[in-house]
N, C-alpha and C positions, 0 to 999 in steps of 0.2 A: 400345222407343224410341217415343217420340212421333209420327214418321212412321205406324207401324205401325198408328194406331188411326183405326177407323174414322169417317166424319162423323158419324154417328150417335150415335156413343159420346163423341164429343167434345161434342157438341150436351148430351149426359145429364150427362157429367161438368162441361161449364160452366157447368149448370144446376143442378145442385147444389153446386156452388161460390161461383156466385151467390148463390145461396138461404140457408148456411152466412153467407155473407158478411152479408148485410142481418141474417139473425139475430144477430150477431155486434153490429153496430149497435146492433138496436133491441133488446136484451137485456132491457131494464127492462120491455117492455110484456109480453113471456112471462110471463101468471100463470096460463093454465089449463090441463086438461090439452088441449082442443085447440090451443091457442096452441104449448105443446111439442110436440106432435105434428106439428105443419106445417112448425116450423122447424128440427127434428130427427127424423126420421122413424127415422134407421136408429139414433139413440140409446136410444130408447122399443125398436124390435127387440131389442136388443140386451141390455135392461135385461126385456123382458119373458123372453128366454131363460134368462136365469142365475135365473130361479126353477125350482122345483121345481113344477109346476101339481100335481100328483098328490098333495099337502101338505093333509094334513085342514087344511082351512077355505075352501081356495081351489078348489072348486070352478067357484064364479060367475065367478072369473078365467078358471079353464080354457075353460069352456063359450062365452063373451064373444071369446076369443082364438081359440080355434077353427073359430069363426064369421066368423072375419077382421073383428069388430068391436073395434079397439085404442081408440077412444076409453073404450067399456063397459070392457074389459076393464084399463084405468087405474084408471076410478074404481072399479069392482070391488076392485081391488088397494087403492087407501088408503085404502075403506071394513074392509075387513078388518084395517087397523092400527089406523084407529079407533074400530073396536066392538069390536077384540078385548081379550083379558084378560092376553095376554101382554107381560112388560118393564115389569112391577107394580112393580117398587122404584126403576125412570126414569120413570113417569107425573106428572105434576105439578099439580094442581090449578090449572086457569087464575085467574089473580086478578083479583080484581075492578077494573076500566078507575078510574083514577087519573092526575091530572096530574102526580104528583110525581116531584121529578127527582133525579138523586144528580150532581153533579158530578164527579167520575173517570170517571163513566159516560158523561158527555155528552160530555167532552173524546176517549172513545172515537168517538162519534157523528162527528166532524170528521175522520174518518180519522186521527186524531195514535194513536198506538202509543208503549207504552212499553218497550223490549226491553231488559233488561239492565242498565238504571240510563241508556240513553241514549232520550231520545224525537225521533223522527221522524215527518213527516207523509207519508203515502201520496199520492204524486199520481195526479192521473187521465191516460190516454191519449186521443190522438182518437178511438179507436173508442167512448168513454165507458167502458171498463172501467180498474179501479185498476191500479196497475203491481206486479202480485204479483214483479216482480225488483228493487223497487226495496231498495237496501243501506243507507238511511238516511242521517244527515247525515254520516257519517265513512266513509262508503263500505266496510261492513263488510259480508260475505257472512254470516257467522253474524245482524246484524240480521234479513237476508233471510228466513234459515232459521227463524229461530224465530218470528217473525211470521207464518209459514204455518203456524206450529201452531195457530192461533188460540185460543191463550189468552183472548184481546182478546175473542172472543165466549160462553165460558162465565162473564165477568167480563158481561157485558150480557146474559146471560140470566138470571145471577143476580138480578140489577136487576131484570130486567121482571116477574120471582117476586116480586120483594120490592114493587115499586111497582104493577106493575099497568099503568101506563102506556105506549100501544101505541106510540110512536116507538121505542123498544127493542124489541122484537119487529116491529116493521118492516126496523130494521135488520138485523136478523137474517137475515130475508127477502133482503134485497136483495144482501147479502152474501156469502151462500152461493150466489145463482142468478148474482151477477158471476164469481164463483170458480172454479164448478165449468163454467160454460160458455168464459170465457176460459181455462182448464186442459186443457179439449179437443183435441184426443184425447189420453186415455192412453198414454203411449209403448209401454210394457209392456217395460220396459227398467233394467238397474241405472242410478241415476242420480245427479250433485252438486246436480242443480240447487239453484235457490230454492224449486220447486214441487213436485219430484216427490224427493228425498230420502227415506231409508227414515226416519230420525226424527221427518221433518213428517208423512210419510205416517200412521208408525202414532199420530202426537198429534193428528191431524182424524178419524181414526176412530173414536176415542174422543168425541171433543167433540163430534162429528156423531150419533155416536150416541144421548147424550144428550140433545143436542135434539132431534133427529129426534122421540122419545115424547118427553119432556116438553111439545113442542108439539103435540102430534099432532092435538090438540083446539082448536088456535088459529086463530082466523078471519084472523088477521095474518099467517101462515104459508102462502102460496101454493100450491094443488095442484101446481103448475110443480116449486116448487122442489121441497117433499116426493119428487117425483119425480125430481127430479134425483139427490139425494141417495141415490136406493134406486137410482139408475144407477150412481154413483162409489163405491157404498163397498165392491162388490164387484172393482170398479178398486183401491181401497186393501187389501185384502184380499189381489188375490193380487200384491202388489208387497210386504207384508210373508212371502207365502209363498216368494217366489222367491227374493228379492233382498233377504233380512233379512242382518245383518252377526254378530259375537259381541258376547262382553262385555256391557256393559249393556246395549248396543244391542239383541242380541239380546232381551234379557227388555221392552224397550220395544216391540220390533217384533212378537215374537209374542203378546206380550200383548193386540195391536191387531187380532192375526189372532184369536184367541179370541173379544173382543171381537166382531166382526162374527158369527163363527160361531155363537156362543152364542145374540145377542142376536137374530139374522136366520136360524132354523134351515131359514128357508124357499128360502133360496139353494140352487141344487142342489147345490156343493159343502162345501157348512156342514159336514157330518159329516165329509170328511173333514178338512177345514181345524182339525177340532177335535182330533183324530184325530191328525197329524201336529205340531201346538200342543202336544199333553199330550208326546208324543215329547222333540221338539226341547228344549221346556222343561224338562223332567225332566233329560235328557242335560245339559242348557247351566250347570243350578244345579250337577250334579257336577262339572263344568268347572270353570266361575266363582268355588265357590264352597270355600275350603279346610276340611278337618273341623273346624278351631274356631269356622267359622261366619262369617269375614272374607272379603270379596268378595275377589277375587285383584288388580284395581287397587289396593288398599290405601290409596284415598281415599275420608274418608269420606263424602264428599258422593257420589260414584259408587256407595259402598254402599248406600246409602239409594236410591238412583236402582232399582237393582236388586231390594234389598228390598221397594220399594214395591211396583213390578209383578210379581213373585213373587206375591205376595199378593194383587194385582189378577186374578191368575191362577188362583190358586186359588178366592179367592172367586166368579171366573167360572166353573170347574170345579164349583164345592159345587151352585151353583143349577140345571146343565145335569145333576145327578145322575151326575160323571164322579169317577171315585174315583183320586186318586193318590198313587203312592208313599208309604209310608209317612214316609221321609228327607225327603221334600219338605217335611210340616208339620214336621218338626224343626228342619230345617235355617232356616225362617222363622224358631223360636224362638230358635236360637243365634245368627241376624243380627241380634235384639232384642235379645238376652244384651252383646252386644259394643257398641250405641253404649249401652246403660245403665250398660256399666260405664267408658267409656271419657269420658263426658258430664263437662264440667267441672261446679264444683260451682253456676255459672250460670245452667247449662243451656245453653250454647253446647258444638255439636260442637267435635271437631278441625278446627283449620286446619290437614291435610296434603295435602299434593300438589295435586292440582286441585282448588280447592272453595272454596268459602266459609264464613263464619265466624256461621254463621246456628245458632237456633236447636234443639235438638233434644228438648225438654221435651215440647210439646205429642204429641208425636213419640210417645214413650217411652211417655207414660201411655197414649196408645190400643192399644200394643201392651200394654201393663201389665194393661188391661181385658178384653182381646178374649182374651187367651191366660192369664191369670191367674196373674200373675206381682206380687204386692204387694209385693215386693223391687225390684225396679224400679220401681214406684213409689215408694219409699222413695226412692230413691237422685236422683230425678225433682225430688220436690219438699223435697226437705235434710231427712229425717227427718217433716214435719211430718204425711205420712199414708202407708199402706202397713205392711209390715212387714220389720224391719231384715235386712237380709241376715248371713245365718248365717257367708257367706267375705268378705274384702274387708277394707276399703276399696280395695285396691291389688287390682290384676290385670293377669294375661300372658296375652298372646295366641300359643303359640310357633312358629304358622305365619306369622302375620302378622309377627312380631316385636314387636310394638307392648305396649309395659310405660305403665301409669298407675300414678302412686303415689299417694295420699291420704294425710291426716292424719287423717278421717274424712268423713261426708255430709255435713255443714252447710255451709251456705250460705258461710261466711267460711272453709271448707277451705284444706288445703294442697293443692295437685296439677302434677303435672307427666306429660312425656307423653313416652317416651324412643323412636326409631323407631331398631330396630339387625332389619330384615328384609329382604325380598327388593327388590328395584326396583318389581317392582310389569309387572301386566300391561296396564296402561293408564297415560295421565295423569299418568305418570312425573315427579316432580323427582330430582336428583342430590343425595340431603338425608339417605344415611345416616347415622346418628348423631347426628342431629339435637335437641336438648332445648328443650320449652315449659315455663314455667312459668309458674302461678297463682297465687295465696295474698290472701284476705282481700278477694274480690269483685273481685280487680284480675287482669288479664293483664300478667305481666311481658316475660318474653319470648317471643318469638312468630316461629316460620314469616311468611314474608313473604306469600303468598299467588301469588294465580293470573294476577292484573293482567286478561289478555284473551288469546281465543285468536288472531285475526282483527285486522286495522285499526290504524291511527294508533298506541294503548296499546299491541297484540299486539308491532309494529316494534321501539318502542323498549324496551320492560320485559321480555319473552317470556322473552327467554336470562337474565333476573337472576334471573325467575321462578322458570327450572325449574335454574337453577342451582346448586353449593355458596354460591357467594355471598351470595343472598339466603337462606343458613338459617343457625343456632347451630351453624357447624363450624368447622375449620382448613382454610386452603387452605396448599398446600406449593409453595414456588414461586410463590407465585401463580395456581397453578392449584386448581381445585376438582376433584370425583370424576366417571368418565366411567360410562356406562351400567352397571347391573349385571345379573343376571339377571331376567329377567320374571317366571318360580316357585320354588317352591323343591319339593322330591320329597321333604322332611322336615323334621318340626318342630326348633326350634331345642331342643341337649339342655341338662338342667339344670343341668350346668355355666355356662350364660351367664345362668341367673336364681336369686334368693330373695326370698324372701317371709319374714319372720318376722314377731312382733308389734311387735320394734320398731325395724325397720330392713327398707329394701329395696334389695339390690345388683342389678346388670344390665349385661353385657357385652357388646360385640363387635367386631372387627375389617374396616378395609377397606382397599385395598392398590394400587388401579386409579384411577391420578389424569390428567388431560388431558397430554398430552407433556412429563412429567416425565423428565428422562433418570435411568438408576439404577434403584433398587427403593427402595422406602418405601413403608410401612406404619401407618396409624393405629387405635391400640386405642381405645377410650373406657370407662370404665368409670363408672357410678353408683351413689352410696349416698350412699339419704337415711334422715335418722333421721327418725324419724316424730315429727310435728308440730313439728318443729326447723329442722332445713337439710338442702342437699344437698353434697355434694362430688364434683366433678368429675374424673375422672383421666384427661389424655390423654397418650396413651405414643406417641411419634411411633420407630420404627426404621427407619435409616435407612443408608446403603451411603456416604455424603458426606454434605458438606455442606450446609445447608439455611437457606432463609429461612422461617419460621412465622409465617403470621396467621390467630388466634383471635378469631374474630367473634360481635358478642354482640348481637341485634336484640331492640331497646326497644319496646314497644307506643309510640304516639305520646302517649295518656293522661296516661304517666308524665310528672315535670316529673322528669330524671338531673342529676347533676352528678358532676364529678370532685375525688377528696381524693386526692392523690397519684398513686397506684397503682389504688385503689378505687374501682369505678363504682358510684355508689346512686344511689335517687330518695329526692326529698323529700316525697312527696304526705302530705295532712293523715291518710288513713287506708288502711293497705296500703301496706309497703315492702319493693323486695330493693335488696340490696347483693350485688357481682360482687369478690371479693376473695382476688385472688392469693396464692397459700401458695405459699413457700419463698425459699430465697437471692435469687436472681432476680427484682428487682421488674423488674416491665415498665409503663413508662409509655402510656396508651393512649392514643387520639384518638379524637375522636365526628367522624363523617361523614353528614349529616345532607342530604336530596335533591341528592345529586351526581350530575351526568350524563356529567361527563369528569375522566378518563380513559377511568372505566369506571362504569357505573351502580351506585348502590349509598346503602343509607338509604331506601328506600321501602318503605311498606307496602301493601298492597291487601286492606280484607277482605273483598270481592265484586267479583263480575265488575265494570270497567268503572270499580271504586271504588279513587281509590288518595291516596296522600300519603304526604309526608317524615317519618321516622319516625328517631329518632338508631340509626346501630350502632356499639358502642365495641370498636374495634378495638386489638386488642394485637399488636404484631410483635417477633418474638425472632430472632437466629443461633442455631442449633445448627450443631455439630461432628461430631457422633455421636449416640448414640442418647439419648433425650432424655422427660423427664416434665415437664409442667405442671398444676398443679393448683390447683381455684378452689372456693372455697368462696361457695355461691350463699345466701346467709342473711336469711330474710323477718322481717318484723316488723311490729304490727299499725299500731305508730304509731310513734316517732322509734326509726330506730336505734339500738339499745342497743351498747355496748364488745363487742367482741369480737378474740379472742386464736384464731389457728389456725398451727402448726410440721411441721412434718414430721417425725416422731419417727425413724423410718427406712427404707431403701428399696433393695430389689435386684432382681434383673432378673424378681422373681415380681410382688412386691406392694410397696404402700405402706403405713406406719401414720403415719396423720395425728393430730394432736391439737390438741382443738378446748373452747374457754372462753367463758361469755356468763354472766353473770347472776347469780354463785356457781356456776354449772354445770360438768360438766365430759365431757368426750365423747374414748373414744381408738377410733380406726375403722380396724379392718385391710382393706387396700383388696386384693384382688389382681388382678393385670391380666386375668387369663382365664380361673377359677376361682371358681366360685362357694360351692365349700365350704369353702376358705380364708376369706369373708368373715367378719366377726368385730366386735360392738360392745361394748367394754364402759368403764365410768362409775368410772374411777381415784379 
């Protein structure tokens, strides 16, 4: 208790609270190391312990320190990083002083941040430090979180590389000594914050690190800070040791622990922080990651998240001469295996589950290089270099569940992306049975995306997000599909897939709907003929009566219209048409950004990024148990005639038959049997 302490100690402790305080203030004038020394004393202790003095190079340090001289024994310390030879492939050649300026950079300069597709300005506080809690204009705690990654500063150190010009590298300076002094103390504690989270944590350790050598040689770059920085990053260090979480997180988090370890072997805990990194990491990919090489969230954006710092990891292993697992470099190459083969023929990933609708070309061919794989790069850049792949164009994945079908690599491919697998261990939507399709540079239909996690977006879009609603399924009732398992403990058997030269079928079932009264059950089944069309087959079984609506989400690109029964677009090049087979014509409706009743017609293909987007909804009575089936048929330019019947149907399979062109197509569908499937040209 407070009573209990003596005048003395009161006198000590207000005096150094004092002192802490005005420091706190006058923050900007801290540039040396005695300047840091005076207004942090037990900082500088505390940073001079967590080295290892007995570290071949650091003698001078030792001897300096031992001496009870901490000034010497400072500058001792960051003369050693900057004559030393080590963190050769972070050193940077300082550039030559330049006025020139990059605009995005400068807009950095004002404090303005751009997080997520939203920009916010940082204010300042009275004590003149920035407000590292502030959540942006829409009052979003993920703004928070990812702006302490500072990204924002490896974007203006790149600039000060490429121009030369010291107001970016000033700000740099000022930057990290506001940062890491208003971040004081350390909690040393699991935490949500804005500031001490394990994700920002382990993405400033990396970017710190970085800078750290690359300016290590910069007259613009404050002994102050440098030192600060060689305080806090053994702070981030053991907050990704203690307090790392799994999943991607994990491989983000220990990555950052490697990171310091490797790059700082001078720390006295560096060996084992490396030590316990190769461990945890090793264990985490067998966790994470399933034998065909798909991260276990089953989003690809999260796999990539994963595979990148994998490999962040290991390339941090190769240089520190730390030898792992053999499965570890395999398993890199089968997470490169899977978005090469899964890559539309654009070069845009999947849009599934949480993610975005971004790129993964550039992507592919660095792994294509590094790991030598010219099949992937085939497949990368639509045949035009590389070397063709010997399997394919179509490929299953049967832990993930995740089937691509192809007409071939080129650039104007057919492809679609059929998801019949687990829930998924992260990042979940309710979207099994889900179908995307592509053809001839255009996205037809499409996963609606991820909208936002957090905020104003999060509120209202979230539940349509991660909903059946927002994906290519039926809701029964009106209700969509509720959670399903997070793994699976075996791959899917080859009854629910084929592959032949020229046709691919793919099946599965799911059974688990939001408070549906009764049992009911939905199969789906696909077969597409290669470079043709697809056909659809949904078999709904059912204990009563039922209302069924089949939802069909249009990229917004497309210009759709309705002919009768039949949803097509009319764009001048790349089209599908959505067209009902059998007795039962079902008249649709397009719903196009509605908010009420229920949300529904939006798209989002990045965080933060969204818009109305038509979905052509079809709703039927059933009585019993019941088949619908649609024939999804692309075409490069105006829809050509086409003829599809249902030739006949019992409670195995369907044989549909199908006419275009003088062509002729009869396709044995069966519901959940893939060696029943069957094409042939009557």
């Amino acid at each position: 208790m407070l009573k209990s302490i003596k005048p003395l100690s009161l006198i000590i402790l207000f005096f150094c609270f004092t002192m802490q305080l005005t420091a706190q203030q006058n923050w900007k004038s801290i540039t040396t190391v005695e300047d840091l020394i005076t207004s942090y004393p037990e900082t500088i202790e505390n940073m001079l312990n967590q080295f290892n003095l007995d570290y071949t190079g650091m003698e001078r340090v030792k001897l300096a320190y031992s001496n009870g001289n901490v000034v010497e024994a400072c500058n001792e310390l960051l003369a050693y990083y900057k004559n030393g030879t080590m963190a050769s492939d972070l050193r940077k050649e300082i550039p030559t002083k330049t006025m020139r300026e990059v605009a995005a950079a400068d807009t950095i300069l004002t404090n303005v941040f751009e997080v997520q597709n939203v920009r916010g300005k940082v204010p300042y506080l009275s004590d003149g430090h920035r407000d590292w809690y502030y959540k942006g204009p829409n009052n979003d705690k993920e703004w928070a979180w990812l702006s302490n990654r500072h990204s924002q500063l490896r974007q203006i150190f790149n600039t000060y590389l490429e121009t030369g010009n010291p107001k970016y590298a000033q700000y740099i300076d000022l930057f990290l000594r506001d940062f890491i002094i208003k971040s004081m103390p350390y909690p040393a504690v699991k935490s949500g914050t804005s500031v001490w989270r394990g994700l920002e944590v382990a993405a400033r350790a990396k970017v710190w690190t970085k800078i750290f050598y690359g300016l290590i040689n910069s007259d613009y770059i404050s002994p102050a800070t440098q030192l600060l920085l060689l305080s806090s990053l053994p702070d981030h260090a053991h907050y990704n040791r203690n307090f790392h979480a799994g999943n991607n997180w994990l491989t983000m988090e220990i990555s950052a622990l490697a990171t310091v370890a490797a790059y700082f072997p001078e720390y006295e805990t560096s060996g084992k922080w490396l030590d316990y990194a190769i461990k945890t990491m090793s264990d985490s990919m067998r966790d994470q990651v399933y034998p065909d090489g798909v991260q276990t969230e089953l989003s690809s954006h999260y796999h990539n998240v994963s595979l990148i710092n994998f490999e962040l990891f290991k390339d941090i292993c190769d240089k520190a001469n730390k030898t792992l697992p053999d499965f570890y470099n395999s398993t890199i190459e089968n997470m490169y295996g899977y978005i090469s083969h899964m890559v539309r023929p654009s070069g845009f990933r999947l849009l599934n589950n949480d993610g975005d609708r971004g790129s993964d070309r550039d992507f592919i061919l660095k792994g294509a290089k590094k790991y030598n794989y010219p099949d992937w790069e085939y497949i990368a850049t639509n045949g035009q270099s590389g070397r063709k792949p010997a399997d394919g164009p179509s490929y299953f994945y049967p832990w993930a569940g995740h089937f691509v079908s192809r007409s071939g690599f080129d650039g104007s491919a057919q492809w679609s992306f059929f998801d019949m697998g687990p829930w998924g261990s992260g990042h979940q939507h309710n979207d099994k049975l889900h179908l995307s399709v592509s053809a001839y540079g255009k996205d037809f239909l499409v996963d609606s995306g991820r909208f936002a996690y957090t905020g104003e977006v999060a509120e209202k879009f979230r539940p349509y997000a991660k909903g059946s609603a927002g994906h290519n399924l039926i809701l029964i009732d009106g209700k969509g599909q509720t959670n399903g398992p997070t793994h699976t403990q075996e791959p899917l058997a080859d009854s629910h897939f084929k592959i032949t030269e020229g046709f691919d079928y793919a099946s599965n079932s799911y059974d688990q709907f939001i408070d549906i009264t009764g049992k009911a059950k939905h199969t789906r089944a696909m077969f597409y003929v290669r470079n043709e069309f697809w056909v659809v087959v949904d078999r709904v079984e059912t204990d009563r009566p039922r209302t069924i609506e089949a939802l069909w989400h249009w990229h917004p690109d497309n210009k759709v219209e309705k002919e009768r029964w039949i949803v097509k677009t009319t764009n001048e090049k790349g089209n599908l048409a959505i067209i009902p087979v059998g007795r039962q014509k079902i008249n649709p409706k397009f719903i196009k950004g509605q908010e009420n009743p229920d949300i529904q017609g939006w798209y989002s293909p990045e965080y933060n990024i969204y818009g109305p987007n038509i979905t052509s909804s079809y709703t039927t009575e059933i009585g019993t148990d019941a088949t619908l089936v649609w024939l999804l048929f692309p075409s490069e330019k105006k829809m050509p005639k086409v003829k599809a019947k249902i030739k006949s149907e019992n409670e195995h399979e369907i044989t549909v038959d199908v006419s275009s062109k003088g062509k002729k197509w009869q396709l044995v569908i069966p519901f959940n049997n893939s060696s029943k499937a069957k094409l042939t040209k009557p």
